[in-house]
C-alpha positions as CSV (number, residue, x, y, z in Angstrom):
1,X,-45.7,-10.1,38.2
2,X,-44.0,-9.4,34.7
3,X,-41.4,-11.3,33.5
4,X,-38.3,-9.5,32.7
5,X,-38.3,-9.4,28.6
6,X,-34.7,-10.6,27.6
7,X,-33.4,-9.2,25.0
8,X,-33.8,-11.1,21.5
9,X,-30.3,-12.5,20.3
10,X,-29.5,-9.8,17.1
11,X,-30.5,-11.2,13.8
12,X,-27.4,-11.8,11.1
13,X,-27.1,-11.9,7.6
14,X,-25.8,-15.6,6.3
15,X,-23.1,-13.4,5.0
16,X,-21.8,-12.6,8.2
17,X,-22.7,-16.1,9.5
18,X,-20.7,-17.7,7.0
19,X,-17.9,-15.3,7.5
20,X,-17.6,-16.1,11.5
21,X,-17.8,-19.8,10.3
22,X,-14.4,-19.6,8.1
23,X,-12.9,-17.8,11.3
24,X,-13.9,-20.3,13.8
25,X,-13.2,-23.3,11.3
26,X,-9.5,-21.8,10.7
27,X,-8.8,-21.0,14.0
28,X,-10.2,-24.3,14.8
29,X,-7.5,-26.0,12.4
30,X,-4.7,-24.4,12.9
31,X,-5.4,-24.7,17.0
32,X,-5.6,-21.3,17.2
33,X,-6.5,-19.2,20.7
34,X,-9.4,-17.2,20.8
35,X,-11.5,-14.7,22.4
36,X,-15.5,-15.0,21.3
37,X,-17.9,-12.7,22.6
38,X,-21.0,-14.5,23.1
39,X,-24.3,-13.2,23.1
40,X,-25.9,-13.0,26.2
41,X,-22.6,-13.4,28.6
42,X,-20.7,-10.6,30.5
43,X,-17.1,-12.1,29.8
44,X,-15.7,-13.0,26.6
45,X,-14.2,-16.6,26.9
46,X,-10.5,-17.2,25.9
47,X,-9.4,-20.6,24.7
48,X,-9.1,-23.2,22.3
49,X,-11.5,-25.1,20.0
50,X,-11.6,-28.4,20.5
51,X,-14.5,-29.4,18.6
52,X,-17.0,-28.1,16.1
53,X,-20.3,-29.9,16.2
54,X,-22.5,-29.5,13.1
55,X,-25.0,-31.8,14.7
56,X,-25.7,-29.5,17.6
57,X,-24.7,-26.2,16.6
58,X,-22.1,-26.1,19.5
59,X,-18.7,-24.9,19.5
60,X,-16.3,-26.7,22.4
61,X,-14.2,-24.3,23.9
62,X,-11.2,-25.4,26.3
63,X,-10.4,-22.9,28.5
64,X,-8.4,-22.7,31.7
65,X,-11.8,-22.6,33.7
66,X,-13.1,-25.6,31.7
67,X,-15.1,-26.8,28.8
68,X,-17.7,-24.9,27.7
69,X,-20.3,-25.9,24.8
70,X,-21.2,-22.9,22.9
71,X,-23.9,-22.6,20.2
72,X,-22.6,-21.2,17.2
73,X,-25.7,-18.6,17.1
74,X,-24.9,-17.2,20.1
75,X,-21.2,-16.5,19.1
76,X,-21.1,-12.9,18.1
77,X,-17.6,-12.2,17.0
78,X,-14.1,-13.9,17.6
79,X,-10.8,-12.5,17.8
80,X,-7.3,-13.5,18.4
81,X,-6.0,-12.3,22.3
82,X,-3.4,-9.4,21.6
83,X,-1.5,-10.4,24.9
């Protein structure tokens, strides 16, 4: 049997890498709330970042449904909940 393909994770410039770095880091320092769409999930995940982790590549998230350990690659935009 085939295995499903999944779909390769869109390639980025370092431009826009950088760019959702300064975000994450800002929002990350001034204890911000977020939204992040991540690549790959159905639901964006609200919360707060609790820590950035250059030696893994993960972002910590606190949200109200727990922590969650996101890699910064997979991270495809953030934004600040309008409600």
């Amino acid at each position: 049997m085939a295995k499903s393909k999944v779909p390769k994770r869109p390639t980025r410039d370092e431009f826009v890498l950088e760019e959702l770095g300064n975000q994450l880091t800002e929002a990350y320092q001034e204890e911000s709330f977020v939204e992040l769409t991540i690549w790959g999930w159905e639901e964006t995940v609200r919360g707060q970042i609790v820590t950035m982790d250059s030696r893994t590549g993960k972002v910590h998230i606190q949200s109200q449904e727990g922590l969650y350990k996101v890699p910064f690659m997979d991270i495809m935009r953030m934004d600040y909940p309008r409600d």
